[in-house]
N, C-alpha and C positions, 0 to 999 in steps of 0.2 A: 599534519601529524600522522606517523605511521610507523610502530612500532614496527622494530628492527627482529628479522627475522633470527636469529641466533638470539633474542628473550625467549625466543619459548625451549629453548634445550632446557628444560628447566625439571627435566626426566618425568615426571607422572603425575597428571592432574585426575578429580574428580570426576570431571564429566567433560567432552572432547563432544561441543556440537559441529554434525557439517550442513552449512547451509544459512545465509543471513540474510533471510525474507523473515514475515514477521513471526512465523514460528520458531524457527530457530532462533534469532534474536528475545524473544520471548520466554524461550526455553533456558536461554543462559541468565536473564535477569531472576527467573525464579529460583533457579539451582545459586548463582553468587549471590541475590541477597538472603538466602539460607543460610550462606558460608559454607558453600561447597568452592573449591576449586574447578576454572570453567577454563576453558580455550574455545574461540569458533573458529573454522575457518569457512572462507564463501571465495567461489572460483572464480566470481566476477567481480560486482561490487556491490552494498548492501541494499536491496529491494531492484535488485537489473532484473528481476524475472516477473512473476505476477504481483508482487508486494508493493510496486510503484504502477499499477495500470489497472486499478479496481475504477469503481462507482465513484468513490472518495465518500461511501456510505458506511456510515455506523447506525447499523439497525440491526433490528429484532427478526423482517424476515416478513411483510404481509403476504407471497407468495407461499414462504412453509406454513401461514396460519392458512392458506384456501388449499393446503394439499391436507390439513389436519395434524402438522406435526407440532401440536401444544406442546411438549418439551422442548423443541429446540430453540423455538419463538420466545419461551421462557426465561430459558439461559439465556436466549442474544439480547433481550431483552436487560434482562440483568444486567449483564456484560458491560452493553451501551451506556448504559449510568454509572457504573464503577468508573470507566474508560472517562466519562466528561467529565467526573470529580477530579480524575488523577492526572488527565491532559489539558484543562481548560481550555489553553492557549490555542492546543489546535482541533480539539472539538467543539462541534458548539449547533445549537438546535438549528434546526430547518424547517417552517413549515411548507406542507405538501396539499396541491390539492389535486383529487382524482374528478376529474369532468363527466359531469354527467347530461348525456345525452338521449338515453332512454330511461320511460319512465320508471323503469323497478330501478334502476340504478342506486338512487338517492338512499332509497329503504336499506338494501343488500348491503350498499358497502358503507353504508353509514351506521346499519349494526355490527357490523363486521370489524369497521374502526374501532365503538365502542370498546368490543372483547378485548382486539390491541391495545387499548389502552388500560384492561382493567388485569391484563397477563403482566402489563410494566410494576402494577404497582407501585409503591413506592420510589422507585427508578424511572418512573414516566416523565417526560419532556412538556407535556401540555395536554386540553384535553380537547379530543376532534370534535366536532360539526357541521351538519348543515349547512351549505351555504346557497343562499338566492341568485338568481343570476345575476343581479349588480354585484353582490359580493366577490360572485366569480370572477369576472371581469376586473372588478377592481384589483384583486391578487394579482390576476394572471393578465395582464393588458394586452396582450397578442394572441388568446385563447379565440380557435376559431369559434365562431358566435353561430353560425349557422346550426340549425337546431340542438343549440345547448339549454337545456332546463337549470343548470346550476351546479353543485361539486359540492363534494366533500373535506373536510381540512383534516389534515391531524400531522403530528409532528416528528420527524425522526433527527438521528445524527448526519453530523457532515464533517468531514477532517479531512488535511491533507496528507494522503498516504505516505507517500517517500519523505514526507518531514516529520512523521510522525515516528518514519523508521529510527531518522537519523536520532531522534531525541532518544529511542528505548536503548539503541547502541551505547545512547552516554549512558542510558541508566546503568546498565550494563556494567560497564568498566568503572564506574563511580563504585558500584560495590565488588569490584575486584575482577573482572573476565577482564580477558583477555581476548580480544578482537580483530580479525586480521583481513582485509580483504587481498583481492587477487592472491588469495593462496586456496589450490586446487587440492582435494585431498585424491592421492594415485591407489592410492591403497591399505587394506586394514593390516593389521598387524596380531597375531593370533598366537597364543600358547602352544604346549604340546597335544592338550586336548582340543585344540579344535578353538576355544575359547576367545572373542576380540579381547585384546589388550592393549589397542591403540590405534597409531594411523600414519600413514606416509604423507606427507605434505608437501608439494612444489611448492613456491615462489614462484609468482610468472612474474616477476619486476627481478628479479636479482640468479633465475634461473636456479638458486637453491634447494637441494632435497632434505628435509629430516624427520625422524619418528619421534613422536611423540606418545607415551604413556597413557592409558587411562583406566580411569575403575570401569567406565559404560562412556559408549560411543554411541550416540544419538542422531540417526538418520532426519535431517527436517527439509529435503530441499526439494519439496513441493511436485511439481512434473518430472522432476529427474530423479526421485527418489528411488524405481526401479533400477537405474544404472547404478546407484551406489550401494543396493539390495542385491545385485549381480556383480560386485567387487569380493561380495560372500559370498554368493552362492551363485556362481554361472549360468542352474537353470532356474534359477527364482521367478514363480509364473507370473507376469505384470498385474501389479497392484492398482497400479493409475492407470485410468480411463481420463484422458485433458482434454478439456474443451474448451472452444474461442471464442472471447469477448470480445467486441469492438467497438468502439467508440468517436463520436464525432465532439470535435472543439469548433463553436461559433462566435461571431462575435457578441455580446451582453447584450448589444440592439436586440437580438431575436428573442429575447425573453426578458422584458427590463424591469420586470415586479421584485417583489421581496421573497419569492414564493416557487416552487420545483410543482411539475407538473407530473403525476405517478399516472403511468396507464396500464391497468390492471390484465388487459389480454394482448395482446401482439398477432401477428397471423402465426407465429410458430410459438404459440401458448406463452411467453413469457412476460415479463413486465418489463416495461419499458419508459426510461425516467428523462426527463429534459432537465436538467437545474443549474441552478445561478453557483459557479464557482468562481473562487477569485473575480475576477474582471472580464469572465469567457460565459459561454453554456455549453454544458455538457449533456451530451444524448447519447443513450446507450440501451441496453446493451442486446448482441446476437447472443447465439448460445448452439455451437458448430462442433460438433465430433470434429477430433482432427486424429492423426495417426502418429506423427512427426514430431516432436517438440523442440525447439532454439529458443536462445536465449533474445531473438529479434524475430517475434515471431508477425506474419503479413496478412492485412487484411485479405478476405476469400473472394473470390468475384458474386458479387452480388450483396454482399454484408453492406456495404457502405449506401447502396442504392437502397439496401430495406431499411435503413436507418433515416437515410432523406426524405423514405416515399412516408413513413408514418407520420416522422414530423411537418410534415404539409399536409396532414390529415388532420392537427391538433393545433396549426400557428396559423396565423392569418397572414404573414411575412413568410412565403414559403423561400427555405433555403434551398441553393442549389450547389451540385460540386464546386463551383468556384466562390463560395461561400464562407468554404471548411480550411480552417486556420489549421487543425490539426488531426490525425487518424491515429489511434493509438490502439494497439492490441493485446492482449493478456491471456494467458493459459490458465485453465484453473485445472485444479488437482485433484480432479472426483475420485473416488473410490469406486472402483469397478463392478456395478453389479448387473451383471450381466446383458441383456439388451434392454434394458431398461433405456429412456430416452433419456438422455443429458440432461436435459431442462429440469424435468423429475426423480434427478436424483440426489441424495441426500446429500446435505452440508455438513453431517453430522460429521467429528472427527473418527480417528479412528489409531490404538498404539499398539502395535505389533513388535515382537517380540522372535526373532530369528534362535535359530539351534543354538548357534554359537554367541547368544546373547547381543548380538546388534540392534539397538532400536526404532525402530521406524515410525514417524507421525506422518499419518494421511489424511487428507480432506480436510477439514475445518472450512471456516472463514475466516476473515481480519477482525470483526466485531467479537470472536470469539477466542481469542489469541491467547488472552491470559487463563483463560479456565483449558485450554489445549493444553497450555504449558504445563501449567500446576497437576493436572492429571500424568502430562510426560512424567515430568520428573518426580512424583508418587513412585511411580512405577519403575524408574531407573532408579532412582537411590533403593528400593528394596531389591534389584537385581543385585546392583551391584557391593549391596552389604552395608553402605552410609549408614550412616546414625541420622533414626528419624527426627526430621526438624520441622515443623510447621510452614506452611506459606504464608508469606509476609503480601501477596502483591495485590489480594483487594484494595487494601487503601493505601499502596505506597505511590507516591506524586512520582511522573515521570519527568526525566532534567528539560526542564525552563518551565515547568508548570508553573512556579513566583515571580511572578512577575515585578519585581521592585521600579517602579518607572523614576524617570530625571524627575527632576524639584520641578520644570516649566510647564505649564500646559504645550503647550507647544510641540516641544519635546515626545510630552506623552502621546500628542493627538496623530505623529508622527509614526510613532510605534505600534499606536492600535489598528489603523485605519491602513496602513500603508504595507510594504511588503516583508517589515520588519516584525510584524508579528507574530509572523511562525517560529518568531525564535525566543521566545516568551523571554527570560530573565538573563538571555545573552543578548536581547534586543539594544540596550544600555551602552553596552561594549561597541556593536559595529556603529553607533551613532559618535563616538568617542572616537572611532576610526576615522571617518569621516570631518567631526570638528577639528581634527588634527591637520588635514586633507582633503578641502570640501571637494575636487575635481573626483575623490573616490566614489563619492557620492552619486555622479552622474551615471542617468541613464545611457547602457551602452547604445541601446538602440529607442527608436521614438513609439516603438510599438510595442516595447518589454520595461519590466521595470528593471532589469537587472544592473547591479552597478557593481564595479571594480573592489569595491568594502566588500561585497558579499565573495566572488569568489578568493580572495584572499584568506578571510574566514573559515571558506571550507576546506582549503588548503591545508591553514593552519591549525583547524581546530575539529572538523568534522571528516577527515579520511579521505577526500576530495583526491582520486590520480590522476586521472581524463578528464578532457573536455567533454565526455555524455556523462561522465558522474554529477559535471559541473552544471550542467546543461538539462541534461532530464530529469535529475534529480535533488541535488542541492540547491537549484531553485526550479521552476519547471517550465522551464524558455521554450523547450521543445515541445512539449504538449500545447502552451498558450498560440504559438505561432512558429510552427518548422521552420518558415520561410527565411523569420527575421531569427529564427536561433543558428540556422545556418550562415546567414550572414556576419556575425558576431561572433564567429569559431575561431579566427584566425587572432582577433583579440582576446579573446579568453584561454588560448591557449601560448599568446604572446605574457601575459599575467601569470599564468600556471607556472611557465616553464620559468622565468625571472625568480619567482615563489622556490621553486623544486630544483631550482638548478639544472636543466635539461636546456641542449642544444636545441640548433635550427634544426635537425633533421627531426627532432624530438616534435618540433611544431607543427612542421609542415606535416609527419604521420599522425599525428592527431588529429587537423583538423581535415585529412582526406577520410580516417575512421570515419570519426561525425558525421564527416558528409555522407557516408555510406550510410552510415545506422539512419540516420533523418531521411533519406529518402524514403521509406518506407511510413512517415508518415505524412507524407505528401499525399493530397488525393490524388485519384486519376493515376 
């Protein structure tokens, strides 16, 4: 499914987002379910920049509570509870334990946890604790034991990012936006006075140019935000300050409890998290000035070895590069304040507001998306004259949060437990697919779950153009296992193109892209 680009000649909408990471997506579901008229456009495809290569954490923030920033901790805190009421399906609690191995430890972050849990309030997940060192051990089964006194518990969120994108997209167009990926915006469009009044927009699938109308044009696209802030104004002084995350995918052996391991300092002051995702463990993260930003952006030399050397400091199974299933990297979009160290700088958002009235969202987080939003679009509908409407999106469910399962257990135990879950109440549908078709069913490869029903799926129903749409993000082959998601390109893109209609030459550049994009999460 992908709307045709001649729908949107459709002369002048309310609000014209560029950028569909989870802000700008975000920003559209609050402005359409207001009943504003929306258009996005994203020059890639939806979360191909930092929106798919987070923590996969819905939290409140225990590093902003030990730098002292009680507001923020507060809201993300908030946030994190409104987000699992309205996402069920792909949020969902995590407990954490921090190891303690010196004696203050226990005291310090075990009152430190308490506060975290008494800022959630009402919105809190569970409440922390003490734990003994069998307790510890027993969570964490691979916890090195060598002078471990014991840990502390307490609980945060866990979601999968890029599926959590794709469901806010349907929210999105479910109450009227209009969503468009691979369309680049080239440029703004401006009155006599100076004023944005719109925007130019390629097609990179159909090579098409057209403008588009708007009351307020809303800047949301994260690290690149500056270059579409310099479409206005050529010398606009750089806003974003990006820095690099990076991350290791192991196999579940290295960590096989119920329970994430938080480690409160790092040698370069950050915190640094091991935990049970899907079928993998995830270790993360650096926190790297960079100068440069791409859309594929590469581990730095030495990120991946400070990621291995810690984790051999906390597992008693130390990993080694040949280990590491997957390397994944992310830009985040700080707000520049001046030599301030990355690590310590604020997450707080920030909406900026240009001469000629172009809007810009900077910094945030992903825990904090919908309170980003609702403050953007406050502030655009009174630029741009709308009639004030309230925000609907604290308590509005995002699409598949209902889960209606089949009449069998069977069926249901299928959907919860299995790779169909992320699709909470379209889960129903791809198994219908499949009973129709069990060979759809199969997995393509013996080291992924992916199967033929799923990309079909996102083809047809989730904006699916590429094999890395299909691959790193409508389901996440590429982060669970480069190796075998590369192996499995030439079928997925044999499916795609059958789906889309696209030739052999169509295939064959597809799955030589892939191959390029995956190499870079290849270790070594």
């Amino acid at each position: 499914m992908r709307l045709r680009f001649d729908e949107l000649r459709t002369g002048r909408c309310d609000f014209v987002v560029i950028g569909g990471g989870a802000t700008g997506v975000g920003v559209a579901i609050d402005a359409a379910a207001r009943g504003y008229s929306v258009a996005l456009f994203e020059q890639s495809d939806f979360g191909k920049g930092t929106s798919s290569r987070s923590t996969k954490l819905i939290h409140g923030g225990v590093r902003y509570l030990q730098q002292g920033n009680i507001p923020l901790v507060m809201e993300a805190l908030k946030e994190r509870g409104m987000l699992r009421a309205n996402a069920p399906h792909l949020v969902h609690d995590l407990p954490f334990v921090v190891p303690n191995y010196q004696w203050w430890e226990a005291p310090f972050y075990g009152i430190g946890m308490r506060v975290y849990d008494a800022l959630a309030g009402r919105y809190g997940f569970g409440d922390s604790r003490n734990l003994s060192w069998e307790e510890t051990v027993a969570r964490i089964p691979t916890i090195e034991t060598r002078g471990l006194r014991g840990g502390v518990l307490y609980y945060d969120g866990q979601f999968d990012d890029a599926r959590l994108l794709i469901h806010m997209a349907m929210t999105a167009a479910t109450y009227g936006a209009v969503l468009l990926n691979y369309a680049r915006v080239t440029g703004l469009e401006k009155d006599a006075s100076g004023f944005v009044t719109g925007v130019r927009v390629h097609d990179l699938e159909t090579g098409e140019e057209a403008g588009l109308g708007a009351r307020v044009v809303v800047n949301c696209t994260g690290v690149f935000a500056d270059a579409v802030r310099r479409l206005d104004e050529p010398d606009a002084p750089a806003l974003i300050r990006p820095s690099q995350g990076v991350h290791i995918v192991l196999d579940r052996s290295f960590l096989p409890g119920d329970a994430a391991i938080m480690v409160p300092h790092t040698d370069d002051g950050r915190v640094l998290f091991a935990i049970p995702w899907h079928d993998r463990v995830l270790i993360g993260t650096t926190d790297t000035p960079v100068d440069d930003v791409a859309l594929e952006p590469r581990p730095l030399d030495g990120e991946v070895r400070f990621l291995i050397e810690h984790a051999i400091r906390y597992l008693t199974r130390d990993p080694a590069i040949t280990d590491i299933r997957s390397v994944f990297t992310g830009l985040r979009p700080l707000v520049d304040q001046g030599d301030t160290d990355t690590a310590a700088v604020s997450r707080e958002h920030s909406v900026l507001v240009s001469h000629s009235g172009l809007v810009t969202v900077a910094g945030g987080k992903w825990t904090t998306y919908r309170k980003m939003a609702e403050d953007t679009v406050d502030h655009a509908a009174t630029l741009a004259g709308l009639e004030p409407r309230p925000c609907p999106t604290r308590e509005l469910p995002l699409y598949g949060a209902h889960t209606e399962g089949p009449a069998d257990t069977a069926a249901r135990q299928r959907i919860d437990r299995g790779p169909f879950a992320v699709y909470g109440s379209d889960a129903p549908a791809l198994l219908d697919l499949i009973a129709a078709d069990p060979a759809l069913g199969e997995p393509l490869h013996p080291e992924l779950s992916v199967c033929a029903a799923q990309v079909l799926w996102a083809v047809r129903h989730e904006m699916a153009r590429t094999v890395d749409d299909m691959l790193a993000r409508r389901t996440r082959a590429l982060l669970f296992d480069a190796r075998a998601a590369i192996a499995i390109a030439p079928r997925i893109a044999e499916i795609m193109a059958n789906e889309l209609g696209r030739d052999e030459g169509w295939r064959r550049a597809q799955v030589d892209a892939f191959s390029d994009v995956a190499a870079n999460y290849l270790p070594g």
